[in-house]
ROKOLLO-808979 format. One line per 3 residues: number of its first residue (from 1); their letters; for each residue z, x, y of N, C-alpha, C. Coordinates in pm, 1 decimal, padded with zeros to 6 digits. Example, Ala and Ser with C-alpha at 12.3 -4.5 7.8 and 13.67 -1.06 7.14 Angstrom:
<nodes>
1) AS) 00780.0:01319.0:-00569.0:00780.0:01230.0:-00450.0:00780.0:01320.0:-00330.0 | 00708.0:01285.0:-00225.0:00714.0:01367.0:-00106.0:00787.0:01290.0:00003.0 $
</nodes>
This chain:
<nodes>
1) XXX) 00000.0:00083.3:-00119.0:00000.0:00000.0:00000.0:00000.0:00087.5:00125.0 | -00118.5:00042.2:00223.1:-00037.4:00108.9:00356.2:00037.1:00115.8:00424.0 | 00075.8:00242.7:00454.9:00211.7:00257.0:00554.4:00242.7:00156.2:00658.4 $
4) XXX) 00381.4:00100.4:00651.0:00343.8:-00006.2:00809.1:00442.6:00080.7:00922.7 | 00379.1:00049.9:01041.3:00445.5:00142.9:01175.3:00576.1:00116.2:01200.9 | 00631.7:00200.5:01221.9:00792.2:00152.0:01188.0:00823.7:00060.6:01301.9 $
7) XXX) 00905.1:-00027.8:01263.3:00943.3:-00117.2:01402.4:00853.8:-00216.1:01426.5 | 00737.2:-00203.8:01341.6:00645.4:-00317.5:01318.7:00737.1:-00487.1:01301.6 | 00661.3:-00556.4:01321.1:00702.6:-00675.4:01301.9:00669.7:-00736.6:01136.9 $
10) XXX) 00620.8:-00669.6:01036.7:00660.9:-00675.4:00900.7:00745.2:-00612.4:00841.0 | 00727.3:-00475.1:00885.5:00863.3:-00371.5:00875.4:00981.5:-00461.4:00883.7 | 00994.3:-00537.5:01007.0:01140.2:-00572.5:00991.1:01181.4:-00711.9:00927.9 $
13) XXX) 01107.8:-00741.7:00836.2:01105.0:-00877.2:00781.0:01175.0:-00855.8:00669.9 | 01288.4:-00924.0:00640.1:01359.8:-00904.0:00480.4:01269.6:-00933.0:00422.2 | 01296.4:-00878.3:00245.8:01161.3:-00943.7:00135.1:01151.5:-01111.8:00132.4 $
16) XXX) 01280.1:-01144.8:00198.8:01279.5:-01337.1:00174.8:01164.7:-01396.6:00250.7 | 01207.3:-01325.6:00376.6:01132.5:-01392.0:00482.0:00964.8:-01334.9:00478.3 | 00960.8:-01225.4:00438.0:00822.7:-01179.5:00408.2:00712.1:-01268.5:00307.1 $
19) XXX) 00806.4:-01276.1:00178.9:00799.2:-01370.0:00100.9:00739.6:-01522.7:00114.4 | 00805.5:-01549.7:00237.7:00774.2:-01688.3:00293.3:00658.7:-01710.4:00364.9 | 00673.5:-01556.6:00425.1:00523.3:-01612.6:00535.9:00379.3:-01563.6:00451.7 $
22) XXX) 00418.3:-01455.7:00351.9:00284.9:-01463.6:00236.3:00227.1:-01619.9:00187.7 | 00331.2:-01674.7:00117.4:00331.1:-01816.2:00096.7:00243.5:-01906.1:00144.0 | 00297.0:-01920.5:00282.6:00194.4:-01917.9:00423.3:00057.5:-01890.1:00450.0 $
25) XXX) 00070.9:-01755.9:00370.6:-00138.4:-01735.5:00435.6:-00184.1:-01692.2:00360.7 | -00283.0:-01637.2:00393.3:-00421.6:-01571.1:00284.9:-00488.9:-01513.3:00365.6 | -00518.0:-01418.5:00277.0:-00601.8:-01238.4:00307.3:-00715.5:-01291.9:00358.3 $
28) XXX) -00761.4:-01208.1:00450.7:-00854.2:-01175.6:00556.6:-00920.2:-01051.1:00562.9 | -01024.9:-00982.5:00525.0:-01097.4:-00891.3:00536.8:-01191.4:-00880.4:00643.4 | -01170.8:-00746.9:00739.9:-01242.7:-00749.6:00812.6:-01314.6:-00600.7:00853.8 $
31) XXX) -01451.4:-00572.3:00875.2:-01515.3:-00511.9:00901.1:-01516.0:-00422.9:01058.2 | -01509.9:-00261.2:01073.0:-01520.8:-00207.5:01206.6:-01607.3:-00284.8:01316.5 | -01590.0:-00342.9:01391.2:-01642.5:-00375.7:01465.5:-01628.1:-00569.9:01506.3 $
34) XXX) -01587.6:-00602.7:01382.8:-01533.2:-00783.9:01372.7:-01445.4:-00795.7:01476.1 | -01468.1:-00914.0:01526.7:-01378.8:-00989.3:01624.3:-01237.1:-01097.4:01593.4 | -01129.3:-01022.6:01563.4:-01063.9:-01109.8:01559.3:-00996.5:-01233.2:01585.6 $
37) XXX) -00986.2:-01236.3:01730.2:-00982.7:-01345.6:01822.8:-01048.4:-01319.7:01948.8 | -01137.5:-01423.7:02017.2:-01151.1:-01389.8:02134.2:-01093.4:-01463.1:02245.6 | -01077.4:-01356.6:02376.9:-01035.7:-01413.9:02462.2:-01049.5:-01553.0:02513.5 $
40) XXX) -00994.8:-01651.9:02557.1:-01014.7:-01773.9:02575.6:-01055.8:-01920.2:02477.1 | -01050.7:-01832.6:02366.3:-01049.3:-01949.2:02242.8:-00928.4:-02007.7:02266.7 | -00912.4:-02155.9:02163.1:-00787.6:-02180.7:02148.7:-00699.7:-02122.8:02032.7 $
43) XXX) -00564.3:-02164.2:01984.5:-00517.3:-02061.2:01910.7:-00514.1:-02145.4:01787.3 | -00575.3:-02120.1:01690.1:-00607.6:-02147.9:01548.3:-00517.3:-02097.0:01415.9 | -00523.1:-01948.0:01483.6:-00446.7:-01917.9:01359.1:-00355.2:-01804.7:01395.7 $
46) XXX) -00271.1:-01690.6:01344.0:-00185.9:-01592.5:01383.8:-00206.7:-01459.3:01251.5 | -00240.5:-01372.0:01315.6:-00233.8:-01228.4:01216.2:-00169.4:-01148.3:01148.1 | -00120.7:-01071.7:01108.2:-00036.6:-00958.4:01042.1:-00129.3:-00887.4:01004.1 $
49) XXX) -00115.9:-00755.4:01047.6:-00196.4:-00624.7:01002.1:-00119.7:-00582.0:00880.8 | -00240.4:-00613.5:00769.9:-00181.5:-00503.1:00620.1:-00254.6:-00392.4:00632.0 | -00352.3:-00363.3:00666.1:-00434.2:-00265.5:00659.3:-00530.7:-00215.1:00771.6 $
52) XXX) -00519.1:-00103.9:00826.6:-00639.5:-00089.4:00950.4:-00562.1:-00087.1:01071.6 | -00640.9:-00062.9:01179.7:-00633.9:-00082.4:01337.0:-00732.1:-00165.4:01388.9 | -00624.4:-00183.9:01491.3:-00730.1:-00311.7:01599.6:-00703.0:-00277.4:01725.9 $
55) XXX) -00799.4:-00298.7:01841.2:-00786.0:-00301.0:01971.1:-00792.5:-00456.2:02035.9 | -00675.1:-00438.1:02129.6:-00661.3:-00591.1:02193.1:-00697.4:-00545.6:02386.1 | -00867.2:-00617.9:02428.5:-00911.8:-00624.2:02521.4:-00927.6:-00731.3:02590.0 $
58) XXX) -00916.3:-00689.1:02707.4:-00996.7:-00801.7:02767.2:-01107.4:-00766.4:02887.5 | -01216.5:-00850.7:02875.7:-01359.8:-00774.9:02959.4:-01326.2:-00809.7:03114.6 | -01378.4:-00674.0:03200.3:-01366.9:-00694.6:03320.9:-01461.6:-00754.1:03386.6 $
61) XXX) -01441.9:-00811.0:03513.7:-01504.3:-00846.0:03581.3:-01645.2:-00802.4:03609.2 | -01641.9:-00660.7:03623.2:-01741.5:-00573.0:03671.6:-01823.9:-00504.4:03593.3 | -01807.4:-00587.5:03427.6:-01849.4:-00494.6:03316.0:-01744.2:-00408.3:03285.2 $
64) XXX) -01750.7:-00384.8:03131.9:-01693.7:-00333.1:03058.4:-01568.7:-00429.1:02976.8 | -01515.4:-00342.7:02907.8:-01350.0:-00380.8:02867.2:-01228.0:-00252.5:02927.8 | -01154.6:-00380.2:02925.7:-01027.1:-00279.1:03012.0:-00927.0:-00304.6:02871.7 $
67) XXX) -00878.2:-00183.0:02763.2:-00800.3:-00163.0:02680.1:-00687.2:-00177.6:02678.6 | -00617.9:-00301.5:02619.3:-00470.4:-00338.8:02672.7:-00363.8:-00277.3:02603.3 | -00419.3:-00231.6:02404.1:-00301.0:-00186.9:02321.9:-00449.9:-00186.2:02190.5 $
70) XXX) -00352.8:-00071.1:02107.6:-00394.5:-00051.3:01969.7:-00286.3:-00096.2:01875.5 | -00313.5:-00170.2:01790.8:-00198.8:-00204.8:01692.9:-00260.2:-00140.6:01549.6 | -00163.5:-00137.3:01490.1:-00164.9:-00108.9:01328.3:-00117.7:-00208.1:01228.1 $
73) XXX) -00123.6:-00126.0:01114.7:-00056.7:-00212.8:01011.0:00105.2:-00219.6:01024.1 | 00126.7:-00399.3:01013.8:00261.0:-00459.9:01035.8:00273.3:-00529.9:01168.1 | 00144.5:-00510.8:01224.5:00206.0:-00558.3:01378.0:00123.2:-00718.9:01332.0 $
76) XXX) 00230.8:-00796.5:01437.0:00162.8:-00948.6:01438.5:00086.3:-00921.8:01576.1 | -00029.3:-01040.6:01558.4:-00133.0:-01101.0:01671.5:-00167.4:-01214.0:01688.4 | -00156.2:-01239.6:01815.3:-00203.1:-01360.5:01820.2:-00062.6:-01458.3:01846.5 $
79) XXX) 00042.6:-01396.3:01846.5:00141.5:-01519.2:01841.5:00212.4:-01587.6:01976.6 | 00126.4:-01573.3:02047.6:00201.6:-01593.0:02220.4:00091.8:-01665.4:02244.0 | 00005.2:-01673.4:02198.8:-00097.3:-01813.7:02203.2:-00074.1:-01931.5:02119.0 $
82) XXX) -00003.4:-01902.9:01989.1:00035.8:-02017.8:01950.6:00179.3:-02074.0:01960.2 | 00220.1:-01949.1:02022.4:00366.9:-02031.1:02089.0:00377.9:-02151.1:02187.5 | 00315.8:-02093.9:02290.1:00284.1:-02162.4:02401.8:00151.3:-02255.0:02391.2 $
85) XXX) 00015.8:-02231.2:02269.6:-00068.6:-02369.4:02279.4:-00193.9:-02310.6:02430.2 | -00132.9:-02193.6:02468.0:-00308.4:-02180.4:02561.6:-00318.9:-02094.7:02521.3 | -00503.0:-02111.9:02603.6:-00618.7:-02042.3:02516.3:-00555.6:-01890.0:02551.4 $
88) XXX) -00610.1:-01801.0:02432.1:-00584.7:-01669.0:02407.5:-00628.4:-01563.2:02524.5 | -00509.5:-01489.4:02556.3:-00515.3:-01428.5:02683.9:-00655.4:-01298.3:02699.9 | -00639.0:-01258.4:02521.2:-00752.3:-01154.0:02497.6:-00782.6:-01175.1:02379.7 $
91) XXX) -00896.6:-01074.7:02348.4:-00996.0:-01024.4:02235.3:-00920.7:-00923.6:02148.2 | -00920.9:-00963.3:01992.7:-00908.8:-00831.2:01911.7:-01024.5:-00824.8:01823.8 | -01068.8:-00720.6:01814.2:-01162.5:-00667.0:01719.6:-01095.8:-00516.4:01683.7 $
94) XXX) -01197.3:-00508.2:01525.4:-01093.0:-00415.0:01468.4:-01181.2:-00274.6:01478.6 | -01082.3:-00199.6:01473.2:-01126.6:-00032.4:01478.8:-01172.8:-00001.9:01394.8 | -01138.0:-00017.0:01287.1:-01160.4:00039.5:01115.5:-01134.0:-00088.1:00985.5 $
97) XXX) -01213.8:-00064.2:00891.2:-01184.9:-00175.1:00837.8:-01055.3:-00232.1:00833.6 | -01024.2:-00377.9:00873.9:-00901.8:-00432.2:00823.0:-00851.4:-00511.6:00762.0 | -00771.2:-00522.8:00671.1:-00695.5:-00639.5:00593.5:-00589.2:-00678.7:00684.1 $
100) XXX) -00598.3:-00845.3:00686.8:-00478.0:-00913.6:00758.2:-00435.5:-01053.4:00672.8 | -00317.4:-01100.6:00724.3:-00234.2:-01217.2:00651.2:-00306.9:-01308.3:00764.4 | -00370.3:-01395.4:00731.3:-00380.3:-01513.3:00844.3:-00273.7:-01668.2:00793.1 $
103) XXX) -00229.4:-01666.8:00920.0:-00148.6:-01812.0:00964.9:-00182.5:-01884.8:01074.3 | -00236.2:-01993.5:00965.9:-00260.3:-02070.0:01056.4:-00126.6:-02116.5:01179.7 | -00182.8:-02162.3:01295.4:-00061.0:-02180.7:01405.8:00053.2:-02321.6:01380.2 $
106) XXX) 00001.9:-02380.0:01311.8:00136.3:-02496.9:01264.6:00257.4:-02424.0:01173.7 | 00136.6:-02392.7:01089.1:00232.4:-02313.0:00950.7:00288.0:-02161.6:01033.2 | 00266.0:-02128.3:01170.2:00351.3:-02015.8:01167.6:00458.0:-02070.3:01248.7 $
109) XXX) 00441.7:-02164.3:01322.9:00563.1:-02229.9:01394.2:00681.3:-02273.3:01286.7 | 00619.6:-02322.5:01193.1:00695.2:-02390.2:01076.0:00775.1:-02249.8:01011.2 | 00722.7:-02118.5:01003.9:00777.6:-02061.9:00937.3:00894.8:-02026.3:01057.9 $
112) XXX) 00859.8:-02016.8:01187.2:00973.5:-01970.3:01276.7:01121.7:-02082.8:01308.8 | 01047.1:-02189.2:01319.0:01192.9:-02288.8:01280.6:01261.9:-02270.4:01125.0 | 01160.7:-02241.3:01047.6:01235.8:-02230.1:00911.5:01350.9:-02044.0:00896.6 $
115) XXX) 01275.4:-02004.5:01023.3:01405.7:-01859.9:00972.6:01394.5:-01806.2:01119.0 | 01554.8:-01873.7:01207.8:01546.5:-01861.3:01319.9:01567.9:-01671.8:01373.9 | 01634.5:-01648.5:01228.8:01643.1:-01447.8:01303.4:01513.2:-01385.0:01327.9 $
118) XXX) 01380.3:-01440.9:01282.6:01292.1:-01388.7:01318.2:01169.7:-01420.7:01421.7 | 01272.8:-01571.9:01539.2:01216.7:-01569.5:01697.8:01305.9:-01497.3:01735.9 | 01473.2:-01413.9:01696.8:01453.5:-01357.9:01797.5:01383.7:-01183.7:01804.2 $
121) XXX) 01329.2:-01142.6:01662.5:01251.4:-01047.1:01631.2:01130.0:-01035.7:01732.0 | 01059.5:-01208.5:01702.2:00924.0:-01146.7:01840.7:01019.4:-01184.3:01979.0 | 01141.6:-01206.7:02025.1:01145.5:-01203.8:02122.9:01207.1:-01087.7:02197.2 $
124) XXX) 01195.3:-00991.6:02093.7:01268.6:-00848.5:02095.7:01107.2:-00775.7:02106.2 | 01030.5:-00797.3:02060.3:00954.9:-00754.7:02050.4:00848.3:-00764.4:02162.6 | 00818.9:-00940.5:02234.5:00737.8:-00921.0:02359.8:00804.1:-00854.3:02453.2 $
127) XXX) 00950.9:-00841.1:02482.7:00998.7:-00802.4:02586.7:00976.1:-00613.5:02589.1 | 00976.8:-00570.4:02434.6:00932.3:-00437.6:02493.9:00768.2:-00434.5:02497.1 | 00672.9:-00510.0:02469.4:00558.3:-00527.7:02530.5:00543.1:-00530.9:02672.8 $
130) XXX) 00637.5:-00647.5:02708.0:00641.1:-00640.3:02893.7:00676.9:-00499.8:02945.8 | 00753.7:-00458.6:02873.6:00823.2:-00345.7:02939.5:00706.0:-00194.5:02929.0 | 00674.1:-00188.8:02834.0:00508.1:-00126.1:02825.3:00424.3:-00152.6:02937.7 $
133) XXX) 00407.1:-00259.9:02943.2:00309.5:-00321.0:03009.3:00314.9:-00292.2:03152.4 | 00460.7:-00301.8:03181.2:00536.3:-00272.0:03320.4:00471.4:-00108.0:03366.7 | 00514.8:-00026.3:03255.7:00561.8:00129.4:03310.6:00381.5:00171.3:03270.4 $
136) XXX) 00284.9:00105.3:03237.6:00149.5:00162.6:03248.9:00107.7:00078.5:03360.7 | 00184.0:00008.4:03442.8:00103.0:-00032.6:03581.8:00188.1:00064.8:03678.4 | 00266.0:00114.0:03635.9:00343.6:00231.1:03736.8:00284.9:00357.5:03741.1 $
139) XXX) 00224.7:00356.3:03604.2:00142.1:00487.4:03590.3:00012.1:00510.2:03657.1 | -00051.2:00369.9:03677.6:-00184.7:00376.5:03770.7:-00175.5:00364.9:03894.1 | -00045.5:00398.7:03949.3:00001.6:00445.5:04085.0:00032.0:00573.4:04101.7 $
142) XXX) 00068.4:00622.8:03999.9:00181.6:00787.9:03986.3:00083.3:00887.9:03949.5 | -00033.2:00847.5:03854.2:-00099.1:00926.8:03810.5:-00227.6:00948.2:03796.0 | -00353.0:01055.4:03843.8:-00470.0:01087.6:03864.7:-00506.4:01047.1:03693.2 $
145) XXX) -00666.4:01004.0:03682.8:-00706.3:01002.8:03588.9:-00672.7:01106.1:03430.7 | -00665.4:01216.9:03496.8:-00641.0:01339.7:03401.7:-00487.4:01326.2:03313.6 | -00406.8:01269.4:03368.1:-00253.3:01257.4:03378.0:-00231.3:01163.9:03331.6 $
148) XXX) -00289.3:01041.7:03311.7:-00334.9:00911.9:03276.0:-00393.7:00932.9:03123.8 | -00458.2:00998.5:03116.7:-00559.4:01053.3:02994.0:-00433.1:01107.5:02850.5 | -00358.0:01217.2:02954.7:-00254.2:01313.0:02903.2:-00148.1:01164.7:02780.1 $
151) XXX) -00128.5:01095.3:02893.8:-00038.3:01002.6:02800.7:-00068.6:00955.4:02707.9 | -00234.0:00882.3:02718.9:-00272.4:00795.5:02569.1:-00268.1:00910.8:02472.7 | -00291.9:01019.7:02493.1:-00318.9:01117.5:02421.6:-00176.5:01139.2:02326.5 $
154) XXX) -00094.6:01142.5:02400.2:00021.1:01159.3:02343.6:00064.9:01061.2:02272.1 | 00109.2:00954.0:02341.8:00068.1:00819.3:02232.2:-00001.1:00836.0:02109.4 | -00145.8:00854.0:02122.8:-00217.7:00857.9:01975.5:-00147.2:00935.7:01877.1 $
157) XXX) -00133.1:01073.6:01958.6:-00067.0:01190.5:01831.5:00056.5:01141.6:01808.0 | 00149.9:01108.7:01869.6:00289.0:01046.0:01819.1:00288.5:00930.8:01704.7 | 00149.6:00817.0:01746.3:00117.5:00760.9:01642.0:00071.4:00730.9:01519.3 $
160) XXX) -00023.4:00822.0:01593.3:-00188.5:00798.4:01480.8:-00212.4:00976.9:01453.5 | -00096.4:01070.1:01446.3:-00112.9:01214.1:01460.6:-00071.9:01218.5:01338.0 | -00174.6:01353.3:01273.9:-00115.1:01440.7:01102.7:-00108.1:01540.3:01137.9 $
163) XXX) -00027.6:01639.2:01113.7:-00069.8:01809.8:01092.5:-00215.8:01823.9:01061.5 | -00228.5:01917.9:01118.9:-00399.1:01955.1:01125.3:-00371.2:02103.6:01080.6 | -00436.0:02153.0:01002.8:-00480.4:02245.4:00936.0:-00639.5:02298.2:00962.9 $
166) XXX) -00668.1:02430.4:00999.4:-00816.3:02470.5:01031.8:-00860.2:02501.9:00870.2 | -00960.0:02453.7:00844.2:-01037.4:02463.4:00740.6:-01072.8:02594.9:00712.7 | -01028.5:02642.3:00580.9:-01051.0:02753.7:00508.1:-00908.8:02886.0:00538.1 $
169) XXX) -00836.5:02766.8:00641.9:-00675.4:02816.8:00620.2:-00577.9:02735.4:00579.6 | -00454.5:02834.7:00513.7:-00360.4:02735.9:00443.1:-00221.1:02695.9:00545.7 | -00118.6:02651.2:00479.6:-00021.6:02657.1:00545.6:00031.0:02543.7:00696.6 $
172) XXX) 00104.1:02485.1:00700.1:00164.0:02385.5:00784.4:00045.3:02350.4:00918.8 | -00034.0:02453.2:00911.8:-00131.9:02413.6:01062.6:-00046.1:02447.0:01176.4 | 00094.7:02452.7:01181.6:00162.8:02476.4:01306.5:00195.4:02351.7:01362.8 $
175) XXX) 00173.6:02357.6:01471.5:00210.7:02212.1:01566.0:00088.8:02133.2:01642.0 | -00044.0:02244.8:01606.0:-00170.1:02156.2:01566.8:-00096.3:01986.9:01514.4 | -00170.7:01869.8:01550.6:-00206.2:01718.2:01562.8:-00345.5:01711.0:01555.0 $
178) XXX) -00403.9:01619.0:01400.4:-00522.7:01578.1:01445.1:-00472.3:01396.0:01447.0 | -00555.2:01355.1:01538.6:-00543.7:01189.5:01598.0:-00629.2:01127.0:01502.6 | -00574.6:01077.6:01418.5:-00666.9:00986.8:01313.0:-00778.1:00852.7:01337.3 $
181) XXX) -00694.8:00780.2:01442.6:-00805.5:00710.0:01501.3:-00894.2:00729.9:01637.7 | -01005.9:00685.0:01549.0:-01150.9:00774.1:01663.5:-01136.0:00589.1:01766.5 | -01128.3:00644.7:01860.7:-01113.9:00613.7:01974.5:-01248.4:00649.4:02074.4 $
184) XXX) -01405.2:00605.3:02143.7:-01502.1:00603.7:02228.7:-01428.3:00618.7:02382.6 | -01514.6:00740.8:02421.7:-01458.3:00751.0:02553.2:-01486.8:00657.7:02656.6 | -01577.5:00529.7:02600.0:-01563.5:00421.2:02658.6:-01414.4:00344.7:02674.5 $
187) XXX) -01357.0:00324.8:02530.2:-01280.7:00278.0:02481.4:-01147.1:00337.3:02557.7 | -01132.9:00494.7:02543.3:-01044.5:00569.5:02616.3:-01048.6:00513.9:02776.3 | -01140.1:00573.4:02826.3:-01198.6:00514.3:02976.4:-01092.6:00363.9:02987.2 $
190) XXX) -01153.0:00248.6:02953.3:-01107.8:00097.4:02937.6:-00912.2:00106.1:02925.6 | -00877.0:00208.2:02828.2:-00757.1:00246.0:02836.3:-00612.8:00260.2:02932.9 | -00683.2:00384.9:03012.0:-00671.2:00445.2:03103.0:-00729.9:00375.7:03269.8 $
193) XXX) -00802.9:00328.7:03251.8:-00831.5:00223.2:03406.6:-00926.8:00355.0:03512.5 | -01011.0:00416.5:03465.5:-01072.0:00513.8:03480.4:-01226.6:00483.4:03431.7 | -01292.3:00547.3:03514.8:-01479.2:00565.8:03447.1:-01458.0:00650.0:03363.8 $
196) XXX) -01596.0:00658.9:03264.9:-01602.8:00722.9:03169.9:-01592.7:00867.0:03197.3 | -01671.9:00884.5:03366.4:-01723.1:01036.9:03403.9:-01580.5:01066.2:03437.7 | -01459.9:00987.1:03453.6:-01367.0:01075.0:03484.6:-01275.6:01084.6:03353.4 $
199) XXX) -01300.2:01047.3:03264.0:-01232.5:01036.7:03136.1:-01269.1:01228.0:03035.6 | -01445.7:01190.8:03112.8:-01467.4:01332.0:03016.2:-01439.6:01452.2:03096.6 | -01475.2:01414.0:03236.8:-01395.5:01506.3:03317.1:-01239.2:01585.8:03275.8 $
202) XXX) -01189.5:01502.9:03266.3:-01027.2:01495.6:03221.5:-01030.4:01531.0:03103.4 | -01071.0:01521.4:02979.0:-01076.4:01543.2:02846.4:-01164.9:01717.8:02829.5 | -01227.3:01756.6:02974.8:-01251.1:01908.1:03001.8:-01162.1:01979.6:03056.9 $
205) XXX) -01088.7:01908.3:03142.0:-00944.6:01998.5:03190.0:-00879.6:02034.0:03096.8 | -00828.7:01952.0:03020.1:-00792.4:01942.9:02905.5:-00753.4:02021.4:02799.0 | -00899.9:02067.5:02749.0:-00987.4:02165.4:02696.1:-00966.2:02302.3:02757.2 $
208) XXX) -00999.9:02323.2:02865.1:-00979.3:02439.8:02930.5:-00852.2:02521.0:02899.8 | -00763.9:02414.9:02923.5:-00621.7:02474.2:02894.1:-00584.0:02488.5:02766.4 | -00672.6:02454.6:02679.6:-00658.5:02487.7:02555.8:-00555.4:02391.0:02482.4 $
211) XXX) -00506.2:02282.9:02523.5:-00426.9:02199.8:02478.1:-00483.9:02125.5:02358.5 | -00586.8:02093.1:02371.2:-00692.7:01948.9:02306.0:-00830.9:02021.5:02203.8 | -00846.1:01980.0:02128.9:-00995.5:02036.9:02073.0:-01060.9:01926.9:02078.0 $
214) XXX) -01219.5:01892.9:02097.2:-01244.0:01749.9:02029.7:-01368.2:01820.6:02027.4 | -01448.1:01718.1:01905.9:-01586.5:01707.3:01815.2:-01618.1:01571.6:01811.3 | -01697.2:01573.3:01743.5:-01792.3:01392.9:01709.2:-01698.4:01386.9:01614.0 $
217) XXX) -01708.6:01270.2:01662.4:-01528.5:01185.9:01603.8:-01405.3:01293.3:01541.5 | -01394.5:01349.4:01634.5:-01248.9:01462.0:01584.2:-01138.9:01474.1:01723.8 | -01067.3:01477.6:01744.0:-00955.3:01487.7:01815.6:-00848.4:01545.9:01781.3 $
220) XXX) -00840.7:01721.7:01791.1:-00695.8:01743.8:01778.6:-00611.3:01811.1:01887.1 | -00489.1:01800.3:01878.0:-00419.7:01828.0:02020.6:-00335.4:01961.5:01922.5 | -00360.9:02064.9:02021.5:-00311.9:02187.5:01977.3:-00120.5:02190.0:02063.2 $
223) XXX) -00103.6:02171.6:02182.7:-00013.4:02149.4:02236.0:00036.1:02047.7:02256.8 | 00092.8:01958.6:02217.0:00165.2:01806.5:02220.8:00244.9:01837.8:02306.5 | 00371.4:01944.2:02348.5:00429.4:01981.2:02457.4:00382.2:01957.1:02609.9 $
226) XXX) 00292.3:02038.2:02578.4:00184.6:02049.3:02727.6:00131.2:01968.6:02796.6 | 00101.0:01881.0:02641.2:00082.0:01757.1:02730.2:00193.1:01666.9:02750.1 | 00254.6:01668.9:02693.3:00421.5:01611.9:02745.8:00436.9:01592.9:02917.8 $
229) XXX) 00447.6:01719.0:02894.6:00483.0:01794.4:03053.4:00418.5:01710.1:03093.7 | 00255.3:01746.7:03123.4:00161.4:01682.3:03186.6:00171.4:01594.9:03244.3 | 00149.0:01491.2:03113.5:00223.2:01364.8:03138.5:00291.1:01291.9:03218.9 $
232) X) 00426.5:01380.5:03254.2:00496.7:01338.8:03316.0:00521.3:01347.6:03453.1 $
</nodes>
């Protein structure tokens, strides 16, 4: 089975209650590039990531998508549209293939009156969303594109980071990070609240300093420190 992200919202489900909301739904397979929900539908049904990543967007005004969050396996979606009954604030489509639990929105209400410790799980849970949500609109005041860049970066490797090892050497790799999910510097760009030209701009500073390596679809961060700092 795949790993679920710790602190996930299946992660913290006893086997009872897990149990219950399986009960509840049925597997969903979905393909890189599938749309899970889109923005402004109404809310039909509710997700659980067993398998894969997804990006949750919503398209700007001016063209493009502006990148709100990457989730993994264990995280729920979709459930603040069927709490409340309006249409869905954004779009998920998935990164890499994914398997999900779908619930429908009656049967997930039903499961939340049926096991009240786990409204207050998502209500532990949107509030550190808001609070996310909060300190990356502080950041597009505090911080130049490059600095902006530094954080998702760190993010990914904290998340989505393995020891990286150079090919045709052995041994721990050091403190080498390669970022497992390939991420488009469109996608990055949309992220970050930045054009693309200043994304690759930034992803050459970067470079320079020797912090970052990247290839066609490769991303590894040699200094996670550095960019710490950065960061901050």
């Amino acid at each position: 089975m795949t790993p679920l992200e710790p602190g996930s919202f299946l992660a913290d489900l006893t086997p009872a209650e897990r149990a219950d909301l399986e009960a509840r739904a049925r597997v969903r397979d979905f393909e890189r590039g599938d749309t899970l929900f889109s923005e402004g539908e109404q809310p039909g049904w509710v997700a659980v990531l067993l398998r894969g990543r997804v990006k949750a967007f919503s398209y700007r005004e001016q063209g493009g998508e502006a990148l709100l969050a990457v989730r993994g396996p264990g995280a729920l979606l979709g459930e603040v549209a069927a709490i409340d009954g309006l249409p869905r604030s954004a779009s998920v489509a998935a990164l890499e293939p994914v398997q999900a639990l779908a619930i429908g929105a009656d049967e997930f209400m039903a499961f939340l009156q049926a096991h009240g410790r786990v409204s207050i799980l998502i209500m532990r849970m949107l509030c550190q969303r808001w609070r996310d949500a909060d300190r990356k609109r502080v950041e597009f005041g505090m911080f130049d594109a490059t600095g902006r860049v530094a954080q998702r970066l760190v993010e990914l490797a904290e998340r989505f980071g393995v020891p990286y090892v150079p090919r045709g050497e052995t041994g721990t790799g050091g403190e080498s990070v390669r970022i497992t999910l390939n991420l488009s510097q469109e996608e990055l760009a949309g992220w970050v609240g930045a054009s693309r030209e200043a994304v690759s701009k930034a992803l050459r500073t970067l470079r320079r300093h020797g912090w970052i390596e990247t290839g066609r679809r490769r991303l590894i961060v040699h200094d996670l420190q550095a960019l710490r700092r950065h960061a901050r």
